[in-house]
matplotlib code that plots the C-alpha trace (Angstrom):
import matplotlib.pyplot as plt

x = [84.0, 80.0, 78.9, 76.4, 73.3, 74.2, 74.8, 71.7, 69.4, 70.8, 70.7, 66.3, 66.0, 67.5, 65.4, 62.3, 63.3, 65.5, 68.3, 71.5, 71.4, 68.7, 70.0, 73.5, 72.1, 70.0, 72.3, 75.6, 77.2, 78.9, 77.7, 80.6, 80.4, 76.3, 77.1, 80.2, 77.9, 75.4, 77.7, 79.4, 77.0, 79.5, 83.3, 86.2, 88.4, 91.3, 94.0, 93.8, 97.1, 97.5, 97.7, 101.1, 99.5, 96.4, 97.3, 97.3, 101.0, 101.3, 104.5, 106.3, 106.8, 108.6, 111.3, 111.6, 114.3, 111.3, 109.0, 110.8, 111.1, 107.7, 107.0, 109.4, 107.4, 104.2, 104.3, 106.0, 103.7, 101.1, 97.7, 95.3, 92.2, 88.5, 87.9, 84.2, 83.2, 85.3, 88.9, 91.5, 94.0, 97.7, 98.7, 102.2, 102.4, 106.3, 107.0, 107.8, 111.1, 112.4, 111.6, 114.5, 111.9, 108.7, 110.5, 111.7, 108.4, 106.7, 109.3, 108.6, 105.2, 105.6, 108.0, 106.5, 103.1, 100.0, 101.1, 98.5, 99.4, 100.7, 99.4, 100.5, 98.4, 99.2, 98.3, 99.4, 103.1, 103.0, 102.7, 100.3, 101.7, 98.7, 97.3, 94.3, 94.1, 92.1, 94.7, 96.3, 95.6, 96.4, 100.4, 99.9, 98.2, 98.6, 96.1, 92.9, 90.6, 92.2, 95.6, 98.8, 99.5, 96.0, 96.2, 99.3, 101.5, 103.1, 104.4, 103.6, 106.3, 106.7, 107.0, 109.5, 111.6, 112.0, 113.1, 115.7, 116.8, 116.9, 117.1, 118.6, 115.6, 113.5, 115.5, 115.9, 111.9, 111.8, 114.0, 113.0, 109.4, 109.6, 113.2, 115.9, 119.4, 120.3, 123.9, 123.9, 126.3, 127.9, 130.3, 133.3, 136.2, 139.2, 142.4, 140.3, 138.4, 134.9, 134.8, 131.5, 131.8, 129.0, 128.1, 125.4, 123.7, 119.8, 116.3, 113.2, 110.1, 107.1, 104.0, 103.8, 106.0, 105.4, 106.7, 109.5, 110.6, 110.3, 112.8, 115.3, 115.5, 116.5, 119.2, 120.0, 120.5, 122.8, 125.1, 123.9, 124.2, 121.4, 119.3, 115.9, 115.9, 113.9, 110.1, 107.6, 103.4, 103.0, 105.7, 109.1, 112.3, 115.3, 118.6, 121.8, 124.9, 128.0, 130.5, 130.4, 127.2, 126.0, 128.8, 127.1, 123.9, 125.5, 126.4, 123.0, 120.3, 121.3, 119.5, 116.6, 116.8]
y = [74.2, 74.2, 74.7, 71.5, 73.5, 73.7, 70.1, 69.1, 71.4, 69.7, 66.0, 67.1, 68.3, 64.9, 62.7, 64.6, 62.7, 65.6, 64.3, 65.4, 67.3, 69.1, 70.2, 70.7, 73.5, 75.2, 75.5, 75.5, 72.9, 69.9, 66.3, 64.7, 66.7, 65.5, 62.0, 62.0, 64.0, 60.8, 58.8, 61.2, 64.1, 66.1, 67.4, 65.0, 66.6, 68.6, 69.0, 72.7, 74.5, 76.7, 80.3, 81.5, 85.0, 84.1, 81.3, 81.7, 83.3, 84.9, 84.1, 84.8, 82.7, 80.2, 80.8, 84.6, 85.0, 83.9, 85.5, 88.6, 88.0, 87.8, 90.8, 92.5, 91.0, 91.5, 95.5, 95.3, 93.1, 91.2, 91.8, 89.8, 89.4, 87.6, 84.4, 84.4, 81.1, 83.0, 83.4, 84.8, 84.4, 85.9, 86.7, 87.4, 88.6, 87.4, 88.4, 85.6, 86.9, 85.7, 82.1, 82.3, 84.5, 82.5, 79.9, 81.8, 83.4, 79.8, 78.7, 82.1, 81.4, 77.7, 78.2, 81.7, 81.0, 79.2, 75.6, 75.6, 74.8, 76.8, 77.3, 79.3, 81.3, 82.2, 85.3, 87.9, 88.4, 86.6, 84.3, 84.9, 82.8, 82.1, 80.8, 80.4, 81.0, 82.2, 83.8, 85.9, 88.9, 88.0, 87.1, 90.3, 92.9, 95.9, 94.7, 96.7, 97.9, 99.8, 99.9, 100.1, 103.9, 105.2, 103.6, 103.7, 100.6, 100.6, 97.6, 95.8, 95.5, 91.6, 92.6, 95.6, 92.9, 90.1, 93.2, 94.2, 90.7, 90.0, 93.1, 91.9, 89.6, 91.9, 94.3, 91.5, 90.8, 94.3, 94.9, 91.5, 92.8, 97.0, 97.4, 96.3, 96.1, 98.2, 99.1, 102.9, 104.4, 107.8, 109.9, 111.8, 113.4, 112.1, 114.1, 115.8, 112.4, 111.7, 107.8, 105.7, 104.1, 102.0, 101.2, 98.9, 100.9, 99.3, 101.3, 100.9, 102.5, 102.4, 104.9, 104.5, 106.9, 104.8, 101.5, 103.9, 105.0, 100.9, 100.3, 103.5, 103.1, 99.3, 100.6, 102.8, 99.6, 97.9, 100.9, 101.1, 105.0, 105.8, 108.7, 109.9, 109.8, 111.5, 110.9, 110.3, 111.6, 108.5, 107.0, 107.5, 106.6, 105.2, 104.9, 102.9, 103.9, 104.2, 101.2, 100.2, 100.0, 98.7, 95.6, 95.3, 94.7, 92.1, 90.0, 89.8, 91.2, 90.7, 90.7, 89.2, 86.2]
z = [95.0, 95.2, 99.0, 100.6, 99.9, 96.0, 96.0, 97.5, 94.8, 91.6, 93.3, 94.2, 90.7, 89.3, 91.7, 90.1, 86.7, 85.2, 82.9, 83.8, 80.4, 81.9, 85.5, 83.9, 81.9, 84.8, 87.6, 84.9, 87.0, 84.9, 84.0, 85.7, 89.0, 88.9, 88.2, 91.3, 93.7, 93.5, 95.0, 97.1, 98.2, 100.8, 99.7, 100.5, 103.0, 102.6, 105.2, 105.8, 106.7, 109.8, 108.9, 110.5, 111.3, 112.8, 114.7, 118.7, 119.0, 115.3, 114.1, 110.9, 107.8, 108.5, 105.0, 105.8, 103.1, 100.5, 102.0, 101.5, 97.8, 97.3, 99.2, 96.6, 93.4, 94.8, 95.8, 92.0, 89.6, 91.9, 93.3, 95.4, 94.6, 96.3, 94.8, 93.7, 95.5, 98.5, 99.7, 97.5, 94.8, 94.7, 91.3, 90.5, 86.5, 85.0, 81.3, 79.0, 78.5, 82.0, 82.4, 85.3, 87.0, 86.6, 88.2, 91.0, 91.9, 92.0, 94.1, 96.4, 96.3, 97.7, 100.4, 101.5, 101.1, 102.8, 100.9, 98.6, 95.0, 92.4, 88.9, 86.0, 83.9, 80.3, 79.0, 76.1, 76.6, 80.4, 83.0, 86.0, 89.0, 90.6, 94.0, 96.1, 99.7, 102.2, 104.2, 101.6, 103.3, 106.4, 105.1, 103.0, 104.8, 101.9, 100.4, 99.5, 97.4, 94.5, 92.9, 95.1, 94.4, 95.4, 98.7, 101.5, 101.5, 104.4, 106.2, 109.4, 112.1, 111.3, 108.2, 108.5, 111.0, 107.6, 105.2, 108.0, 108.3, 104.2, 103.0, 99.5, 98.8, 99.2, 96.9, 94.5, 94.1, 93.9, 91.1, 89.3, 89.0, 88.9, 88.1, 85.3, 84.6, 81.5, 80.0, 79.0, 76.7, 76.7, 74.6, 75.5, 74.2, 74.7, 72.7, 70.5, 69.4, 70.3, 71.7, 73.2, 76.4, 78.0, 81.6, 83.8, 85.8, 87.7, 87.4, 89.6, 88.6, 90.6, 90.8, 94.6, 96.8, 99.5, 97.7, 95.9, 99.8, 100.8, 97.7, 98.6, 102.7, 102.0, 99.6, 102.1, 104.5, 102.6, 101.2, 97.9, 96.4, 94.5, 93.1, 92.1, 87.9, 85.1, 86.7, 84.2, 84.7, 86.3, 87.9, 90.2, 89.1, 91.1, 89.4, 90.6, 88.4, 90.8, 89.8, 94.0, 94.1, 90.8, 91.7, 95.0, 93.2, 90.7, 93.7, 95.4, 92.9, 89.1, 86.1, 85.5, 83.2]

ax = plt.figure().add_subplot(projection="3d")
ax.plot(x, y, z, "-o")
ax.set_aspect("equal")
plt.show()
């Protein structure tokens, strides 16, 4: 959206004689926005939505189960970023492979978010769930300048209160962005004769400690055994293979899909 001041250059330079050809090409603003702003010079109004944490009494989200979801996919696969004409943009990125999950993370993003709309992005093997707010940070305070391992992500007590109260969302949008459910195979002798046998088992990977710690004290929570795996040069492993737990993780977290 182009500010009042913006407006009021291209509508001078038009009343000097300038086609809109002309001013369209300087100031790289559209024909059709000229040719509206001559009949309507200032915005038309939009019915702003109260930010939850900076109102008078902060208060939480007001669907704390979603919001915990998308607190899961975005310290997994999001980022917020400044808008260039100001504010920001939440972007979730969902592989292709998972419509289930683009779904679910627009649905996250509507019920946990500031009400704005919700568009998707395509890209190379991907959707980007986007949307603009200016509050962003304010819902999502880890954010900073910088990638999510190079900085501490820790949470805020509000925060820290939701994941307590639904700690399987959170594990779920976890999981669904950094983690996967696999089935592994093994072989064993049984009476001299070598047989396969497979099992599930869930993996999280994630190059922050802090977001690995988030993931394992909230397994902790809700009885899930777990344990560090093979680490790679850039990331942390978490591996959930007991038959218990991985069933407790069926019922509330699943694959994604």
């Amino acid at each position: 959206m182009y500010d009042l001041p913006t407006r009021k250059h291209a509508l001078a330079l038009l009343t000097q004689g300038r086609s809109l050809n002309s001013v369209s090409r300087e100031t790289g603003i559209s024909r059709s926005a000229l040719r509206e702003w001559r009949v309507r010079l200032e915005p038309l109004g939009r019915p702003r939505t109260e930010c939850v944490r900076c109102a008078s009494a902060p208060r939480p989200p007001a669907d704390a189960a979603a919001y915990a979801y998308l607190l899961g996919l975005y310290l997994g696969d999001g980022c917020i970023s400044p808008h260039p004409r100001g504010g920001f943009v939440m972007r979730i990125a969902c592989a292709d492979a998972w419509p289930g999950l683009i779904d679910a993370c627009r649905t996250a993003v509507l019920r946990a978010g500031t009400g704005n709309s919700v568009c998707l992005v395509r890209k190379q093997g991907c959707v980007m769930v986007s949307c603009y707010s200016a509050h962003w940070p304010c819902l999502f305070p880890q954010h900073g300048p910088g990638k999510k391992h190079d900085r501490p992500i820790v949470l805020e007590p509000w925060q820290q209160h939701i994941v307590d109260a639904h700690p399987w969302d959170f594990l779920r949008g976890l999981f669904h962005s950094d983690g996967c459910r696999i089935t592994n195979w093994a072989t064993r002798l049984v009476g001299g004769v070598r047989k396969r046998y497979e099992y599930p088992r869930y993996f999280f990977t994630n190059a922050s400690a802090d977001i690995v710690r988030l993931c394992t004290d909230t397994l902790d929570a809700v009885g899930v055994e777990w344990r560090q795996a093979r680490h790679s040069r850039r990331a942390q492993n978490v591996s959930v293979a007991r038959r218990a737990s991985v069933a407790l993780m069926d019922v509330h977290v699943g694959p994604k899909y």
